[in-house]
C-alpha positions in Angstrom: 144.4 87.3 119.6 145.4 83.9 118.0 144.1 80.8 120.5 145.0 76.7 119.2 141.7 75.3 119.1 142.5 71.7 120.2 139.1 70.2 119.0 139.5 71.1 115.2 143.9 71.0 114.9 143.8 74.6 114.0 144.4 78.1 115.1 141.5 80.5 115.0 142.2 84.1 115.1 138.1 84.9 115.7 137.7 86.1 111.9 137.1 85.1 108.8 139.7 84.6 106.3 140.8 86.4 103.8 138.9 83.9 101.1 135.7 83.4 102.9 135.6 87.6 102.5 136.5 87.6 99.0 134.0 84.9 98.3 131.3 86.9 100.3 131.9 89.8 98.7 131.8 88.7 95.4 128.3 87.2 96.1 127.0 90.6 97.3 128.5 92.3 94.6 127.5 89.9 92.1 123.5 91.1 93.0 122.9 87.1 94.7 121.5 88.9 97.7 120.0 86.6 99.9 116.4 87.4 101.7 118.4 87.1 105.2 121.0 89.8 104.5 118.0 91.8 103.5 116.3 91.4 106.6 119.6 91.9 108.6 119.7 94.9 106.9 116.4 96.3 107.5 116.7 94.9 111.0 120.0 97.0 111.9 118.5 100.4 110.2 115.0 100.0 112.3 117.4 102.1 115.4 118.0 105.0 112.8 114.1 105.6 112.1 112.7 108.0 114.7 110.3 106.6 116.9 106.7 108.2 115.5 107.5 107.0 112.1 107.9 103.7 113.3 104.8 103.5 115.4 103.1 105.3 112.6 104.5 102.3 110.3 103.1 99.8 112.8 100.0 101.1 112.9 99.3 101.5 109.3 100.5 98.1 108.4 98.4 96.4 111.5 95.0 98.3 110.1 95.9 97.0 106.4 96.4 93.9 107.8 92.8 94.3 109.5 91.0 95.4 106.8 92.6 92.6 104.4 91.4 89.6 107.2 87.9 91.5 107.6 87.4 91.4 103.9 89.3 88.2 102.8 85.7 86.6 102.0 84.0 86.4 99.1 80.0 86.9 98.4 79.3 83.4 99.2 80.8 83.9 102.6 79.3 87.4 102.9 75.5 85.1 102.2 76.2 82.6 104.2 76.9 84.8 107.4 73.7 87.1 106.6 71.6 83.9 106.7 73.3 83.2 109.5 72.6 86.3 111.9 68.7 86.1 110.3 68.6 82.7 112.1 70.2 83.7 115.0 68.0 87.3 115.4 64.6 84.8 115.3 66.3 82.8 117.5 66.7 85.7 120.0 63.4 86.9 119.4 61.7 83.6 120.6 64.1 83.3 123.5 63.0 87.0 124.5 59.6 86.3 124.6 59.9 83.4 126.4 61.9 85.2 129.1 59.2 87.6 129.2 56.5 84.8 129.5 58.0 83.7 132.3 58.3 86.8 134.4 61.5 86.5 136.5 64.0 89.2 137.4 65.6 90.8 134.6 69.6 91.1 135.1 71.4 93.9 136.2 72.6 95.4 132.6 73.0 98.9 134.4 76.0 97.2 136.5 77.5 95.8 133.8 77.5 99.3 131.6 79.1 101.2 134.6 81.9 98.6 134.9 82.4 99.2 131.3 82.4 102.7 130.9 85.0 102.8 134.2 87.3 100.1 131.8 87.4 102.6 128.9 87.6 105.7 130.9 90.7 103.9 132.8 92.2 103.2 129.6 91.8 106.7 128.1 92.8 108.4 131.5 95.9 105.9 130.9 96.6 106.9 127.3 96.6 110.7 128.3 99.3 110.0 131.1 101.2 108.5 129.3 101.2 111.0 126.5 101.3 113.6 128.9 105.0 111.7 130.4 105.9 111.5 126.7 105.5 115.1 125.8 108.0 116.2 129.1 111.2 114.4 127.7 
């Protein structure tokens, strides 16, 4: 399918020619493999790897990741956020016993606890239907 491209003066048949795929090739071939063509490459094979090793890759590389973040700080850091929560615990403490003092009605912690535990158990009864849909085909 040749078309006349008015804008440029020339016909383009929708492919590269023959010396852009020679010098192409000769690049690859040379071993000047570019980062993209690398990630186009992993990119297009990601469809061949069954699903579970792929989730299973996710997974693995997001709790790395995790674990990396959590422990990125040094023992400076580490001191600094121990002194910290010691600051903050007195600072609880005080703010207890001055609640206390004062004798007004507590909060309702018990309402909050059930609201919880019928979030998670809604999420777990979620991840078991959809495992459940999963294992039927």
């Amino acid at each position: 399918r040749e078309h006349h491209d008015s804008r440029f003066g020339h016909r383009n048949c929708g492919a590269k020619s023959k010396l852009q795929r020679s010098r192409m090739s000769s690049r690859v071939e040379a071993g000047d493999v570019t980062i993209g063509m690398r990630l186009d490459e992993l990119v297009s094979s990601i469809d061949s790897i069954p699903s579970t090793q792929l989730y299973t890759l996710v997974v693995i590389v997001s709790v790395v990741f995790s674990f990396a973040l959590l422990n990125s700080g040094g023992p400076a850091v580490e001191q600094r956020q121990q002194a910290n929560a010691a600051e903050a615990a007195a600072a609880r403490l005080s703010v207890k016993s001055k609640r206390r003092n004062k004798g007004g009605p507590e909060p309702k912690w018990h309402i909050l606890k059930i609201c919880n535990y019928a979030a998670v158990s809604s999420f777990l009864v979620s991840v078991a239907h959809c495992l459940s849909s999963l294992s039927r085909g």
